[in-house]
N, C-alpha and C positions, 0 to 999 in steps of 0.2 A: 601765149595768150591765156591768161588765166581767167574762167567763167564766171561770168558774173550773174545775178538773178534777174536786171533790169535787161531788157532786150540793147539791141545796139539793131538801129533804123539803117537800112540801105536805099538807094535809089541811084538811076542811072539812067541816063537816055542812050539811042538807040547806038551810038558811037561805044560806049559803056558799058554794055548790057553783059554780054562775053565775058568780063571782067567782071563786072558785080555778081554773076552767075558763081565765078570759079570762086571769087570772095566768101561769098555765103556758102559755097560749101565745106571750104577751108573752116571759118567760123562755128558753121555745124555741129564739125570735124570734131573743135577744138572743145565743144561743150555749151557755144555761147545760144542765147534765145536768138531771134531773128526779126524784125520785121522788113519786110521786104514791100516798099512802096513801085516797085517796078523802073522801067517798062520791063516789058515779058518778050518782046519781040523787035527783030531790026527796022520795022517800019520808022519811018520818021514822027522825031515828036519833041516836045520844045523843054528843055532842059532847066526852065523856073519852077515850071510846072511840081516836077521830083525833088528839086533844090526844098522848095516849101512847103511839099509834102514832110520831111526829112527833119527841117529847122523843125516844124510845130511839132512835132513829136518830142525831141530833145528836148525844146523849152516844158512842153507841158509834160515832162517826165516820165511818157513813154515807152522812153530809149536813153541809154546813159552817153553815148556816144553815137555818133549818123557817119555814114562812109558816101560819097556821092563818087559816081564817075560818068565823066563823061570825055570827048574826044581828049583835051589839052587839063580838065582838071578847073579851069580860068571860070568859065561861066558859073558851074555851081557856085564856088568858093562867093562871086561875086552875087550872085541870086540869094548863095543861104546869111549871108552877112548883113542883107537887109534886115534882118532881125535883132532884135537886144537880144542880149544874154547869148547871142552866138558868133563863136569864135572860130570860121571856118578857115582851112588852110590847104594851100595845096602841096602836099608831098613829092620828094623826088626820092627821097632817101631814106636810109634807118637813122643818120643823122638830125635829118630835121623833123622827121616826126617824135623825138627824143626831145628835143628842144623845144619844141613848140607845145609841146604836154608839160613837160617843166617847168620852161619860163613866162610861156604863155596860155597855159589852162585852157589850150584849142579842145572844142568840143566834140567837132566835126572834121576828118580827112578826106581831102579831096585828092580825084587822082586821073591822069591823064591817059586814057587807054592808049593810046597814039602816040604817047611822050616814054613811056616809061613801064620794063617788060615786067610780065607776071609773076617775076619769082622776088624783082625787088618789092615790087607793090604787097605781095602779101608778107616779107620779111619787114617792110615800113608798117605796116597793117598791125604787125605783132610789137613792134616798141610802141606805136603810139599807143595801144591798149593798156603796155603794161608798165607806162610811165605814169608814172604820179608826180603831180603838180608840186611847185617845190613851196608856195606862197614865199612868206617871208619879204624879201627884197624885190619881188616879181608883183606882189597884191597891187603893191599902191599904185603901179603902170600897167595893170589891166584892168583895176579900178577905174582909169581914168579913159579906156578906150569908149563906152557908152557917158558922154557927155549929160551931165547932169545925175550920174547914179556916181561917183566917186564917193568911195570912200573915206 
């Protein structure tokens, strides 16, 4: 994970929270800014909520990247996607968080505390950071993912 000056946006509901916790600290760890949208706590709490906390930061340049986690990963991914210009994904792997930074310029990692253990999620945490978007032959098929902004 190489640091960057622009923060990278966290959030997580309360399935999450354990993970986004040990996340941000790794992150810390590694040099990067933080912003940390919460929860703080296991109490129950609705996972849009953090999802669009997370997107509005990204888009309005906040944050160069947003991490969400919750139980399965599914719900953020699905909550932060209602936004343009954001490209959320759910991670299982070093694999796909490679792929999805390269050929599709994902903005946002998503991750399933319940699905998938804490040593892959921060080892996926670290390529999708320090993968660089390949453009090229990939532009004009993410250009066309927000209808009507194609390139």
């Amino acid at each position: 994970m190489n640091p960057a000056e622009t923060p990278i946006a966290l959030g997580a509901d309360h399935a999450g929270v354990a993970l986004k916790d040990s996340l941000r600290a790794a992150l810390e760890a590694a040099g990067h800014p933080v912003r940390d949208f919460g929860t703080h706590g296991d109490g129950s709490v609705d996972y849009p909520d953090f999802a669009h906390q997370v997107a509005r930061a990204v888009t309005d340049g906040q944050a160069i990247f947003g991490v969400l986690v919750c139980g399965s990963g599914i719900g953020m991914s699905i909550a932060a996607n209602r936004h343009p210009e954001i490209r959320a994904v759910v991670v299982h792997n070093t694999t796909e968080a490679r792929l999805t930074r390269a050929h599709n310029n994902a903005n946002i990692a998503c991750f399933g505390a319940r699905t998938v253990g804490a040593e892959v999620v921060l080892d996926s945490l670290s390529a999708f950071l320090s993968t660089p978007y390949e453009g090229g032959r990939h532009e004009r098929r993410v250009s066309k993912i927000n209808p009507g902004q194609e390139a």
